[in-house]
C-alpha positions in Angstrom: 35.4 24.9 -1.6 34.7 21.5 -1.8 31.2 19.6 -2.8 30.7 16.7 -1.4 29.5 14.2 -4.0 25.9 13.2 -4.0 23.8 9.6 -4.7 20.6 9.4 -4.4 18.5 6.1 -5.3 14.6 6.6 -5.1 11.8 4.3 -5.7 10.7 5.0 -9.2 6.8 2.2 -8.8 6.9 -0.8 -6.5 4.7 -2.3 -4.2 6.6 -2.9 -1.4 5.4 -4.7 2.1 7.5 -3.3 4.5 9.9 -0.1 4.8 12.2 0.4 7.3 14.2 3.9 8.3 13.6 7.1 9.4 15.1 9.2 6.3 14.5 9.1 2.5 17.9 8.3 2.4 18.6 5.5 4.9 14.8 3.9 4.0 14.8 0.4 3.1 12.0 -1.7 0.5 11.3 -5.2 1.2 9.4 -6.8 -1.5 7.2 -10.6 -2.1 9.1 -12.9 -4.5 8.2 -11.9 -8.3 7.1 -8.7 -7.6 8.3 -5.8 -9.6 9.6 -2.4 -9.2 11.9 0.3 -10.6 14.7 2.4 -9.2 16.3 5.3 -10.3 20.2 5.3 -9.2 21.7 9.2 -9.8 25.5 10.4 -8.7 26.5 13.8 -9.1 29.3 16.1 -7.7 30.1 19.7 -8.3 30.2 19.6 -12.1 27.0 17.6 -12.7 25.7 14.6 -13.2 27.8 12.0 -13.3 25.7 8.7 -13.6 21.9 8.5 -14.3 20.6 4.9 -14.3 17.2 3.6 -14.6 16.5 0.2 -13.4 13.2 -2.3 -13.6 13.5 -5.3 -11.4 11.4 -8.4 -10.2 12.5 -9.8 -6.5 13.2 -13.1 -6.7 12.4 -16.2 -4.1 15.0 -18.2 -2.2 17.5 -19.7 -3.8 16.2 -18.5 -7.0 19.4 -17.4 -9.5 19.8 -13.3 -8.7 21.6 -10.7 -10.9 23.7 -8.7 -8.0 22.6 -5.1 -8.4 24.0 -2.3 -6.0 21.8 -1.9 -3.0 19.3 -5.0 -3.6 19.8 -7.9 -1.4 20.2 -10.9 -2.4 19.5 -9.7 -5.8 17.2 -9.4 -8.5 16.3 -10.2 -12.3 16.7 -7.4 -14.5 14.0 -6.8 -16.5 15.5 -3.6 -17.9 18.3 -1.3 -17.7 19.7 2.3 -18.7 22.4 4.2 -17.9 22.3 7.4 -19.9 20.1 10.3 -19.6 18.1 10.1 -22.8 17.6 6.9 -22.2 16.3 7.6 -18.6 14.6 10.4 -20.1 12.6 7.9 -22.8 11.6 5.3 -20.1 10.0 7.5 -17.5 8.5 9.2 -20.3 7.5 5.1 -21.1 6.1 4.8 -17.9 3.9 7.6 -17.8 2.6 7.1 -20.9 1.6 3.4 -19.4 0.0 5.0 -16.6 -1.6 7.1 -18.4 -3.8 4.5 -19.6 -4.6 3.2 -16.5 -2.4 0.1 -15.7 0.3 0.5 -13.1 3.8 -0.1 -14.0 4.0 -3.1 -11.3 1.7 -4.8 -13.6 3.3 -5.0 -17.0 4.7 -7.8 -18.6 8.3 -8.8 -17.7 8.4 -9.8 -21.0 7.7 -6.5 -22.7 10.2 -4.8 -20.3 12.5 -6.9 -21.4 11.8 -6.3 -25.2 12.2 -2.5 -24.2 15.7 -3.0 -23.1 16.7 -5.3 -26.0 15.4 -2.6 -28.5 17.0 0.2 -26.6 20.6 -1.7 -26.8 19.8 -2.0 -30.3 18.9 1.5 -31.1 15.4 0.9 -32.0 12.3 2.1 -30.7 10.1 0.0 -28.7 6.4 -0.4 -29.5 3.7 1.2 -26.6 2.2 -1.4 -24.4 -1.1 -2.0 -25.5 -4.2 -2.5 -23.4 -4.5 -5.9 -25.7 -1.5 -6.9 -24.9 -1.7 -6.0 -21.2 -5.4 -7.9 -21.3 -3.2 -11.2 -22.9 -0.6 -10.7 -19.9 -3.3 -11.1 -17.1 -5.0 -14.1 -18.6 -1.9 -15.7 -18.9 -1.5 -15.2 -15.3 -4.4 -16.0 -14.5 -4.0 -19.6 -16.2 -0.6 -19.8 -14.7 -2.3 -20.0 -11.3 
């Protein structure tokens, strides 16, 4: 007997305008320019799992340089990415502890998503996202704009 092998890719946060398709698995996300949002990418077949990957992207605008990821057209910048299941495992966890405390996930700093996947590659842990440092992030933008 034969198993047909599986991949599902869900929507871990985003906020996205539009979606378009009847079933979970044919949906499509359309997203604003710099807006950010994480998707889980998992393959498995009759022995398992095969590939667990978590992925935290930011859209980018027109003609804007773009990373090619599987299923994101035109691209996106990778703010962070993991492929095995502990590390999967330790960013979720991540997230919720984020949420936890009140400030969605679509709201944290690219730059400390990217400081989470530098120290991940490196083996070390990452420090927790403080409110302080999430208060520092909005001014920022807010002086950006």
């Amino acid at each position: 007997m034969h198993i047909p092998r599986i991949q599902i890719v869900s929507l871990r946060f985003g906020k996205p305008v539009r979606r378009d398709g009847r079933t979970r698995a044919q949906r499509t996300h359309f997203f604003i320019p710099e807006s950010t949002f994480g998707l889980i990418r998992w393959h498995g077949n009759e022995y398992g799992t095969t590939l667990w990957q978590l992925s935290i992207l930011r859209a980018v605008r027109p003609q804007q340089a773009a990373s090619a990821v599987v299923g994101v057209t035109p691209g996106a910048e990778i703010l962070l990415h993991v492929s095995s299941g502990s590390n999967v495992r330790w960013v979720l966890s991540l997230i919720r502890q984020i949420e936890a405390r009140g400030i969605l996930a679509t709201d944290v700093s690219p730059d400390y998503w990217h400081c989470v996947h530098h120290r991940l590659a490196a083996r070390t842990a990452p420090r927790e996202y403080s409110a302080a440092q999430h208060a520092a992030y909005i001014s920022r933008l807010r002086c950006e704009t």
